[in-house]
Every structure is written in C-alpha cells, then in structure tokens.
BANU-287858 format. One record per residue (C-alpha): x, y, z; residue number from 1; residue in three letters. Coordinates in steps of 0.05 Angstrom, whole numbers, plus 5000, padded with zeros to 4 digits. Layout:
BANU-287858
    u    v    w  nr rest
    X    Y    Z NUM  ALA
...
end
This chain:
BANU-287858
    u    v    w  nr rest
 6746 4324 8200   1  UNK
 6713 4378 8251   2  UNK
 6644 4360 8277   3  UNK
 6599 4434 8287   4  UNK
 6558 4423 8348   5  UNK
 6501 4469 8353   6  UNK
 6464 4489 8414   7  UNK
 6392 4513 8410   8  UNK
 6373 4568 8457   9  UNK
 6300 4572 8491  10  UNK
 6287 4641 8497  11  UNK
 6265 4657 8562  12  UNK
 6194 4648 8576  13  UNK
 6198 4602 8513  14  UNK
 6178 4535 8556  15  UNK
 6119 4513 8581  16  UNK
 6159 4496 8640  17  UNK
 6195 4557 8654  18  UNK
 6126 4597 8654  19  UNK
 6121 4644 8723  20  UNK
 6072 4627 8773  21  UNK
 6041 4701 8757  22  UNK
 6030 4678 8686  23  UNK
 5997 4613 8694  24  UNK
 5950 4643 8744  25  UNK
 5933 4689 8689  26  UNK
 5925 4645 8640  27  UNK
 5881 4602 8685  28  UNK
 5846 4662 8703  29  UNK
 5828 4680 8631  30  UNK
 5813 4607 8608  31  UNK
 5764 4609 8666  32  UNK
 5729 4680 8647  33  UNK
 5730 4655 8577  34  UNK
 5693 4583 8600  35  UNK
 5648 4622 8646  36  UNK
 5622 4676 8610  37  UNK
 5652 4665 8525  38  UNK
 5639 4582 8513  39  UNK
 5566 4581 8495  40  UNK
 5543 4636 8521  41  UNK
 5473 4633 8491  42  UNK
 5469 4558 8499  43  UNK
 5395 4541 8514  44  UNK
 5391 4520 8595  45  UNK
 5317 4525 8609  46  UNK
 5305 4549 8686  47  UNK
 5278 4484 8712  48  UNK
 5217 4475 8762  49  UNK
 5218 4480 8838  50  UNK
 5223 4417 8870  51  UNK
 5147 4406 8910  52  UNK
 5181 4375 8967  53  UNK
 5215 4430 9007  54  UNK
 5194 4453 9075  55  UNK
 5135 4509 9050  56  UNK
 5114 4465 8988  57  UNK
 5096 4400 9020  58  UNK
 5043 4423 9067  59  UNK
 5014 4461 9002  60  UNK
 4942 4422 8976  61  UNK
 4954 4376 8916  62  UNK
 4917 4423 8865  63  UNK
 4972 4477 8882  64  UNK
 5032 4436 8877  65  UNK
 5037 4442 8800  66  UNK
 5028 4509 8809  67  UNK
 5091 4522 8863  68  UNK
 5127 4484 8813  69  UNK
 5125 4546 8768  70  UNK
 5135 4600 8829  71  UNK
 5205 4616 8800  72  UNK
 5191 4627 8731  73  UNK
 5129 4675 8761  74  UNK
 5180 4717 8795  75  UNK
 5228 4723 8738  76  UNK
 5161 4745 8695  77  UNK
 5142 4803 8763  78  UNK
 5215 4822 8761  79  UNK
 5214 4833 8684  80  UNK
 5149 4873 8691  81  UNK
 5183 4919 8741  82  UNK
 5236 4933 8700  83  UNK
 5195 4955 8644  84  UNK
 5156 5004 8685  85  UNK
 5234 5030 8706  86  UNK
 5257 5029 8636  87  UNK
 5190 5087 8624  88  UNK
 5196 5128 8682  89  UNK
 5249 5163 8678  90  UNK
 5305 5200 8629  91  UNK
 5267 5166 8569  92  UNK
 5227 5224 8528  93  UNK
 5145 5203 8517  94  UNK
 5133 5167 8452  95  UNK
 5147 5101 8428  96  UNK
 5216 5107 8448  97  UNK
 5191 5103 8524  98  UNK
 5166 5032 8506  99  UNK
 5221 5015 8470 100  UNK
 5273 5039 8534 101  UNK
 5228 4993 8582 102  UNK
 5227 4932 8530 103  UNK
 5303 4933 8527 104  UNK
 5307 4931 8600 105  UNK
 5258 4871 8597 106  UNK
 5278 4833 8551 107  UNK
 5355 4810 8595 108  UNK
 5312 4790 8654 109  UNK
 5260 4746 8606 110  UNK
 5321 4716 8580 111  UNK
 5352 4685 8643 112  UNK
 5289 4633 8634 113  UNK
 5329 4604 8573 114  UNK
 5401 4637 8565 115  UNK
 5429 4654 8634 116  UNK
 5490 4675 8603 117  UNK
 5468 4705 8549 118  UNK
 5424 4744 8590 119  UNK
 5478 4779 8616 120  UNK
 5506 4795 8562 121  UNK
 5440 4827 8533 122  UNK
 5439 4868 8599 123  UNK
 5511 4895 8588 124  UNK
 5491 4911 8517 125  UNK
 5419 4938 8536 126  UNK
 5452 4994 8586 127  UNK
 5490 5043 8537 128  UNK
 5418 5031 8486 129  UNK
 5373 5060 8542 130  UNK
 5432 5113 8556 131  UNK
 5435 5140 8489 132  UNK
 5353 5136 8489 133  UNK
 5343 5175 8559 134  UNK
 5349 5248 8546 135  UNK
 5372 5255 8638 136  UNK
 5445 5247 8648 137  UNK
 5433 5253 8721 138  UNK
 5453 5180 8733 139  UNK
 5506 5157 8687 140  UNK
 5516 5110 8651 141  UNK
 5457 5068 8686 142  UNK
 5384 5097 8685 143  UNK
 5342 5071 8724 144  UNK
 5303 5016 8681 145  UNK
 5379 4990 8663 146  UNK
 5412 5002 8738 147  UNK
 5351 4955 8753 148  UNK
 5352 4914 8691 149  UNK
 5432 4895 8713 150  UNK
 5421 4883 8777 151  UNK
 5368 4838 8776 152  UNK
 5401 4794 8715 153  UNK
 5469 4785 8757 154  UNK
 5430 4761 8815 155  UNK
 5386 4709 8769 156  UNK
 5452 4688 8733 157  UNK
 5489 4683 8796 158  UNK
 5437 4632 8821 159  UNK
 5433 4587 8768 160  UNK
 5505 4587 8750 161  UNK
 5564 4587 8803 162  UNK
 5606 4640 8849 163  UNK
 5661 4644 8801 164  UNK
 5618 4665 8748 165  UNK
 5584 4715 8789 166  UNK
 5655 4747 8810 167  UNK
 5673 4754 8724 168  UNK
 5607 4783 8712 169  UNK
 5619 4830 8779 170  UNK
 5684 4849 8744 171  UNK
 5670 4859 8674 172  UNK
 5607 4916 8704 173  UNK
 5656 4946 8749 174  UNK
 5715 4946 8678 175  UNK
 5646 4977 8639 176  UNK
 5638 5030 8689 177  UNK
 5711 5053 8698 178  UNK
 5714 5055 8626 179  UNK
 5650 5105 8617 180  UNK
 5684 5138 8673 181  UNK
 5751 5148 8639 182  UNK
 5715 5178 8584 183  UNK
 5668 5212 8607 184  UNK
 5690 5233 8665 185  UNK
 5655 5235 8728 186  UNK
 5654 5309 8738 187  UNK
 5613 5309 8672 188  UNK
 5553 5265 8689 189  UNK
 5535 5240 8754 190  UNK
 5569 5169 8745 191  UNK
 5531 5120 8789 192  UNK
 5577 5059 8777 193  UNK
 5596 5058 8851 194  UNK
 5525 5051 8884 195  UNK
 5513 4997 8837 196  UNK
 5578 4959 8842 197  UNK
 5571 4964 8925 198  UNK
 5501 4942 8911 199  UNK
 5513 4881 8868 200  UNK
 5570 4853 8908 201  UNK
 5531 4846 8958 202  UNK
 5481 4818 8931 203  UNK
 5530 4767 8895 204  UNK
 5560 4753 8967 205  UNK
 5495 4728 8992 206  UNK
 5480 4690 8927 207  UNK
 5559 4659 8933 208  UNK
 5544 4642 9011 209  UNK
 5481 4611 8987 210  UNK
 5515 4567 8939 211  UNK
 5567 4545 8991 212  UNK
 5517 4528 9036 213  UNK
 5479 4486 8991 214  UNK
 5542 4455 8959 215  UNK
 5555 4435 9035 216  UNK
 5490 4411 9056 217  UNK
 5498 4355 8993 218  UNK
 5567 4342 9018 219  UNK
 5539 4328 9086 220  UNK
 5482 4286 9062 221  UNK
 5524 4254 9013 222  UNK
 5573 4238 9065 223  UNK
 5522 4212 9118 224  UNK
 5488 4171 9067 225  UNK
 5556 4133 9054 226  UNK
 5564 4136 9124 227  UNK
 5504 4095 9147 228  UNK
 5516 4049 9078 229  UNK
 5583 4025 9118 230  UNK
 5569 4032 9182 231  UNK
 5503 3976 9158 232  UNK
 5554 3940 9116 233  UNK
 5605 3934 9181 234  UNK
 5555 3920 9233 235  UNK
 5530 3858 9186 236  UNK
 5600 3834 9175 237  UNK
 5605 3837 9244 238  UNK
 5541 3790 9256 239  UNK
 5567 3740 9211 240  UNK
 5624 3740 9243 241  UNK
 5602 3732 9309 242  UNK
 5558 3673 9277 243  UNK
 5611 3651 9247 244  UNK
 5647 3635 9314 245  UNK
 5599 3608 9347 246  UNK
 5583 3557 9300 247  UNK
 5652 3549 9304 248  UNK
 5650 3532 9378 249  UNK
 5594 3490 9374 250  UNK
 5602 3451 9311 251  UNK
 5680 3434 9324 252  UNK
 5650 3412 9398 253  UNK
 5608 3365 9366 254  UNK
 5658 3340 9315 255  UNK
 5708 3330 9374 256  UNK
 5668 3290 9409 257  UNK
 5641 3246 9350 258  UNK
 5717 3236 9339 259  UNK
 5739 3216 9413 260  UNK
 5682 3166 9413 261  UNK
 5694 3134 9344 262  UNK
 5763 3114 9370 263  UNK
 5743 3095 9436 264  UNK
 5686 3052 9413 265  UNK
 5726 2992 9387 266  UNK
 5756 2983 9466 267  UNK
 5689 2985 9486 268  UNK
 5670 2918 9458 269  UNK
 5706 2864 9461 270  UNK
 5744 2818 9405 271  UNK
 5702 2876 9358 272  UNK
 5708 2850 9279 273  UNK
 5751 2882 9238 274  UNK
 5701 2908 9193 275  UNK
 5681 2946 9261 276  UNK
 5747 2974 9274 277  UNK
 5766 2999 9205 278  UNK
 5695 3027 9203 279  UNK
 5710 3068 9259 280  UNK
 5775 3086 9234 281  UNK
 5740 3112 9177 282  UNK
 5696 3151 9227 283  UNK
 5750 3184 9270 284  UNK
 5791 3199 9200 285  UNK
 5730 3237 9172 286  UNK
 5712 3271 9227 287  UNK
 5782 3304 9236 288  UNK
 5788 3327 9177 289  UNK
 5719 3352 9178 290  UNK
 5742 3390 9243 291  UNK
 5810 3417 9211 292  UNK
 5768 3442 9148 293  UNK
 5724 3475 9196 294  UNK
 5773 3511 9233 295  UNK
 5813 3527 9173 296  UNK
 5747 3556 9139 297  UNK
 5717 3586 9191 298  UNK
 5771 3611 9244 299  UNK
 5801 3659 9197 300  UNK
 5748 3707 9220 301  UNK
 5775 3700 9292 302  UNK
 5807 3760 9316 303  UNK
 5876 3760 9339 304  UNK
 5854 3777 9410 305  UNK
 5789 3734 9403 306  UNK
 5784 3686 9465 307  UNK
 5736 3632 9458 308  UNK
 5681 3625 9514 309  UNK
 5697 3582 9579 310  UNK
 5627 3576 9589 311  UNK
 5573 3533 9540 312  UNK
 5539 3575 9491 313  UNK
 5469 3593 9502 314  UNK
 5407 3559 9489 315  UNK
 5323 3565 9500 316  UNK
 5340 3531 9565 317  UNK
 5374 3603 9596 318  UNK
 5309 3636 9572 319  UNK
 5286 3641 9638 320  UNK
 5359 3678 9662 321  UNK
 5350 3725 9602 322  UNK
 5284 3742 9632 323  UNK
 5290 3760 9688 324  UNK
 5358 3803 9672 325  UNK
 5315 3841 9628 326  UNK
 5259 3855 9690 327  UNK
 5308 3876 9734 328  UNK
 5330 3928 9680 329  UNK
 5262 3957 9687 330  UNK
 5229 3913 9621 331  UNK
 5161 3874 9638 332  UNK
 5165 3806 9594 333  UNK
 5127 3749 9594 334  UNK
 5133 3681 9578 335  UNK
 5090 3630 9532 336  UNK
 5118 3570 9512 337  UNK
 5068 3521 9463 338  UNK
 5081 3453 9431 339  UNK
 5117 3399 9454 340  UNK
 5185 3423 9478 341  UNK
 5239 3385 9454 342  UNK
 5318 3394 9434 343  UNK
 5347 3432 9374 344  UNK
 5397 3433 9334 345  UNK
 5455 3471 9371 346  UNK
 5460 3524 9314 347  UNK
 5376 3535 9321 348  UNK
 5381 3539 9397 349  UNK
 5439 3584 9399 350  UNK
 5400 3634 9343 351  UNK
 5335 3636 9373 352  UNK
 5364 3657 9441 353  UNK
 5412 3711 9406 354  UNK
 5340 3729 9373 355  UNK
 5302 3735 9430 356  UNK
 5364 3769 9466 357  UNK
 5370 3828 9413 358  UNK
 5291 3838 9407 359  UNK
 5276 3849 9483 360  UNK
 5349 3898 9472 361  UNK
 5315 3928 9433 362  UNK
 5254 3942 9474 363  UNK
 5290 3964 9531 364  UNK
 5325 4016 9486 365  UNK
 5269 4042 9442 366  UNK
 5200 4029 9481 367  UNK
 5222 4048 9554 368  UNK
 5166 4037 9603 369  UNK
 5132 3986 9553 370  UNK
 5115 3919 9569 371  UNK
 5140 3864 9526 372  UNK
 5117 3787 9516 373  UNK
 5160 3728 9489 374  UNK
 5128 3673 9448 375  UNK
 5165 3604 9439 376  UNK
 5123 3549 9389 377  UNK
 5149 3487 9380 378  UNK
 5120 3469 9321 379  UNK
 5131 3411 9270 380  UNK
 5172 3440 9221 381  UNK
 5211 3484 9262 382  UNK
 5210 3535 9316 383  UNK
 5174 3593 9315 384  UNK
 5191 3663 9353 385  UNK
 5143 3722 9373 386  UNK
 5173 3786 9409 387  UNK
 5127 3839 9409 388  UNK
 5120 3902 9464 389  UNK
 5074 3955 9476 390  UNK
 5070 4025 9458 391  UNK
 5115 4076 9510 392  UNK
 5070 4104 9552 393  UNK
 5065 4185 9543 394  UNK
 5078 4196 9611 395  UNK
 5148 4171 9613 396  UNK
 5205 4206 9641 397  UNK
 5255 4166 9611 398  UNK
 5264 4185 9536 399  UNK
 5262 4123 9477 400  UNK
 5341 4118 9448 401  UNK
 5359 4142 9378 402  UNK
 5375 4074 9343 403  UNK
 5404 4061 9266 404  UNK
 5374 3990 9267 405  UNK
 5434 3949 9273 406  UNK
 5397 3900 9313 407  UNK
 5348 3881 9262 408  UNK
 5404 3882 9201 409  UNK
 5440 3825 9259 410  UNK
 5371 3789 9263 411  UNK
 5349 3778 9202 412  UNK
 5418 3757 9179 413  UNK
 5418 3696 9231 414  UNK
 5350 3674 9194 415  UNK
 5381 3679 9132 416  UNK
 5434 3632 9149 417  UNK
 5385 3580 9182 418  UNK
 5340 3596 9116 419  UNK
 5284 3612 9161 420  UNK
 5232 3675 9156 421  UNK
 5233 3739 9199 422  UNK
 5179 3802 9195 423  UNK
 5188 3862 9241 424  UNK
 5153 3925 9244 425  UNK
 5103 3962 9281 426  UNK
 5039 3941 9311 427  UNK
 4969 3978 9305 428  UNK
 4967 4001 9377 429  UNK
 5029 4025 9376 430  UNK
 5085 3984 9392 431  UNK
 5132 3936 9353 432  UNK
 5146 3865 9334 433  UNK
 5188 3816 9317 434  UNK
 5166 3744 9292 435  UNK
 5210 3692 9262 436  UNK
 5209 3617 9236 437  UNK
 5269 3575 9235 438  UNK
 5253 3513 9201 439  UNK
 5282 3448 9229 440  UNK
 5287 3378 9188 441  UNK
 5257 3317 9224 442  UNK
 5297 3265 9229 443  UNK
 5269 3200 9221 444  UNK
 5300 3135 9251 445  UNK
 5322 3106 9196 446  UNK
 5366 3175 9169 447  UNK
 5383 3175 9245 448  UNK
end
C-alpha cells in the first residue's frame, strides 16, 4: 500500500506573513488616504463655535460674546465672498457664465462649514469647470478664482481635520497638476502648479505645526492635571500616615502603661481578694492584646527606616516654643488663650499643635512680612482653633512662595479623623485664615 504525500506550495508573496516591509507600508499608506479622504467624505461635521474663553474673547462685553462665538463661520463666509469676486475677474468671458465661474469657486469654501472633506473634493472638481469656462490660458490649469478657491479650502480642511490629511490632499493637487502637465504640457500653457504647490505646503506646514502644538499643550495640561491629582493623593496618604504613627506612639504608650499597672496593682494591696486579682488579670490580658492589635493594625504603615521619636510628642503646652521659633523666623504671632484650660485627649492635643504648626507654616511661606495671631478656646464641647494673618504688605522685598496647598489637604484630614470642623480661606482685608473645632466628649464620673 503506498501513501501519496502532497505538499502545498505558498507562492511567494502568497502569506500575510511573508509580505515586504515596502508593501505593508503601502498598504497602510493607502488604507490611510482611503480613511482620510474616501470613508465618508461628505459626512455632515458642522464647523462648531469658538470657545468665549480664550485670551481676546474673555475681556470682550457680554452682548458680544455670542457674537465671537460665530467669528469663524464669518471668516469662512469673507473668504467665500473673495473667491467669488476671483472666480469674475479674470479669464471668465462677461455674461452669466462670469457668475457662474465665481459661484463654483464659492461654493468649496461654503462647504467646509458642513463637509470639510467633501469640500475638497468640490474644490478639486470645481478647478478644471472654471478652466474649461475661462477663455485665458495664461495660468494653467488654476485661474485665479480656483488657484484661490484651492488654496483657501486645503487650509480650512487642514484645520479642522488632522496633518495627515492635509499631506493626502497636498499630494493628490500636486498628482492633479503633474497630470495636466503631462498632457498638456507646460510649454503649451503657462502651468502654475508649482507656485501653488510651494504655496500650499507652506501653508499646510504652519497649519500641521499648529496642530502639534495644540495636540501638546492638551498633553501638557492633561499630564499636569494627573500630576497634581497624585501628587494631592500622595501628600494625603502621607498625612495619614504620619497620623497614623503618632497615634501609634501615643495610644500604645497609654496601653503600656494601663497594662504595667494592672499587674502591679494586686502587690500593691495586701491579701487583695481574688475577685481583685483575676479582675486585673482580665485588665492586663485586654490591654495587651489591645496593644498587639494596635501595632499589628497600625504599624504596617511604618517605614522600614522609620525611627520612632525619643522625645514625647507635642502638645498645647509647647505652644509657647512654637511661638517664638516662628518670631525668630521673621513671623509676628500672638497669643490668646480663653476658657478654662484644662487637659486633652493625647490624640486632640497632639492635632491641634500639628494644626497650629502647619497654619503659622503656612504664613511664613505665603504672607511674608504679615503678622499672624493664634486663638486657643477651651470650650465645653471641645477645643476650638483660630489662625488667621494679615495681608503682605506691598512694600515687601521678600516675595510670597508658590504653594499647591498640601498643608491644608494635611489639615483638614487630621479634623476629619477627630470628626471635628475646619474652614480656611481668605479674609476681607486681605489676608487668610484657618479656624477649626475638634469636639471632645466629657467624661462624667461615673463613665470615668
């Protein structure tokens, strides 16, 4: 029994895979000229209005606005108008074939309002019809109504579309006018493809340059935008997770020490019940596991090379220290203190200084040569804050720092966490300020 094995042989060329660079460039080449120019080419894009918020247009009175809005489709209208007067001038005989030359060289640059594309096409279309109706071969194959009519439409089209469709629309003028050339010949007529070719590439090179730096301005100001979204978003994880330390230190003090003295506290008394002891058992069990939650919880936003302070953390005790740091770096501050002062909560003390810290920061950065005051109210349901500084003076030499407002985003996110309220903005003479309420629960003796 013989088994026939047959081989099938792919031609060369035959495989999508075996295609030369040179042809797939081609191909891509041609499926962009026909996507350009071919796909819906007379697909209705209406020229949309001019944005009333550029640089000339804003300082323009409100009864004008609508009207600047329309300053592009105006244009279009003057430009169409200009090529019907060219379209009459010359090479076109006096009758109503002189208004029919200056219509058809019209008509392309009306177009670009609705059919961009199409426009073009209508130009290409409208130059060999005001040829054959011109009776002056002096400029061949463009008169002057359709030299003008062309011109005009690629620069329209090459604004509202893109750079790669103005280079296919540059290339199929320059394929018409080697064609009429070939034909023709240039000895015949006086073939004025060249001028207009030179003319309308460079006219496309400033519309392409235009594009590209437009396209890159929205790059930019897409990129900053997402720029300043993270560099918010890291400068607040960054705030919690400062708070989330030092919470850290001063809650797992606390616990430590509630701990230490729960199982010291049955050697303190002597023969204590047994009820007593296992009570504060119970005490010294809770409270370390309380303080291993705590550090499992919360010291996973330690760094690896995060040290924890020697020194205790702050409180509205070291106000005075803060101060009068912040007057010897050149910051006038006062003091008023109302209510009856009396201890916080560690995490409340801690905040309010951090507060009080960033907001004078700030002043020193922003409002150099200002004066500033710092307002402390003990009040019954919590504390209250009040930062506020003057206007800069206009005779200052030194120069207020550019700021993205980090130091608010880290304010108002300590409030948050104490559920307290914060406002901060500017004053009416001038200056700025900060006020905030953190609300703290009374303890009676009894819950004590």
């Amino acid at each position: 029994m013989t088994e026939t094995t047959q081989m099938r042989t792919t031609p060369p060329g035959g495989g999508s895979g075996s295609r030369s660079p040179e042809y797939r460039l081609t191909m891509n080449a041609l499926s962009g000229l026909r996507e350009d120019l071919f796909h819906d080419a007379f697909a209705y894009r209406p020229l949309p209005r001019m944005g009333t918020d550029g640089p000339v247009a804003r300082h323009l009175p409100a009864r004008l606005k609508p009207h600047a809005a329309r300053l592009p489709h105006a244009v279009v209208a003057a430009l169409a108008l200009l090529c019907l007067y060219a379209g009459t001038v010359e090479g076109v005989p006096d009758g109503p074939l002189t208004l029919l030359s200056g219509l058809v060289c019209a008509v392309p640059v009306l177009t670009t309002l609705v059919r961009p594309v199409g426009a073009f096409w209508m130009s290409m279309a409208a130059t060999p019809v005001v040829a054959l109706l011109g009776s002056s071969y002096a400029n061949w194959p463009w008169l002057p109504g359709a030299f003008l009519c062309h011109t005009v439409v690629l620069l329209i089209v090459a604004i509202r579309t893109r750079p790669r469709t103005a280079a296919w629309m540059w290339a199929l003028t320059a394929a018409y006018g080697f064609v009429n050339d070939s034909f023709w010949g240039a000895g015949h007529f006086g073939s004025n493809a060249t001028p207009l070719l030179v003319l309308n590439a460079f006219g496309l090179l400033l519309v392409s340059v235009w594009h590209i730096r437009r396209d890159a301005r929205r790059q930019v100001s897409a990129e900053q935008t997402v720029t300043a979204h993270e560099r918010s978003r890291r400068t607040l994880l960054e705030e919690r997770t400062t708070i989330a330390r030092e919470l850290h230190d001063v809650v797992a003090h606390h616990m430590s020490v509630v701990a230490i003295q729960a199982e010291a506290a049955p050697y303190r008394v002597e023969n204590p019940p047994e009820e007593l002891e296992r009570a504060f058992a119970t005490i010294r069990e809770n409270a370390v596991a309380a303080l291993t939650e705590l550090r499992r919880v919360l010291g996973v936003v330690r760094a690896e090379d995060y040290e924890a302070p020697d020194a205790p953390q702050p409180t509205l005790a070291d106000l005075d220290a803060l101060l009068a740091n912040v007057r010897e770096a050149g910051l006038p501050v006062d003091k008023v203190v109302t209510g009856a002062v009396r201890e916080l909560p560690p995490g409340v003390e801690l905040s309010a200084y951090r507060i009080v810290q960033e907001a004078l920061s700030n002043s020193l950065r922003h409002a150099p040569g200002a004066t500033a005051r710092v307002e402390v109210s003990y009040v019954l349901g919590g504390l209250g804050l009040r930062v506020v500084n003057t206007a800069v003076p206009p005779n200052t030499l030194v120069k207020p720092s550019p700021g993205a407002g980090h130091g608010i985003t880290g304010m108002r996110e300590r409030v948050s966490m104490l559920n307290g309220g914060m406002t901060a903005g500017p004053t009416d003479d001038g200056g700025y300020e900060v006020a905030v309420f953190l609300p703290v629960t009374v303890q009676t003796e009894d819950e004590a």
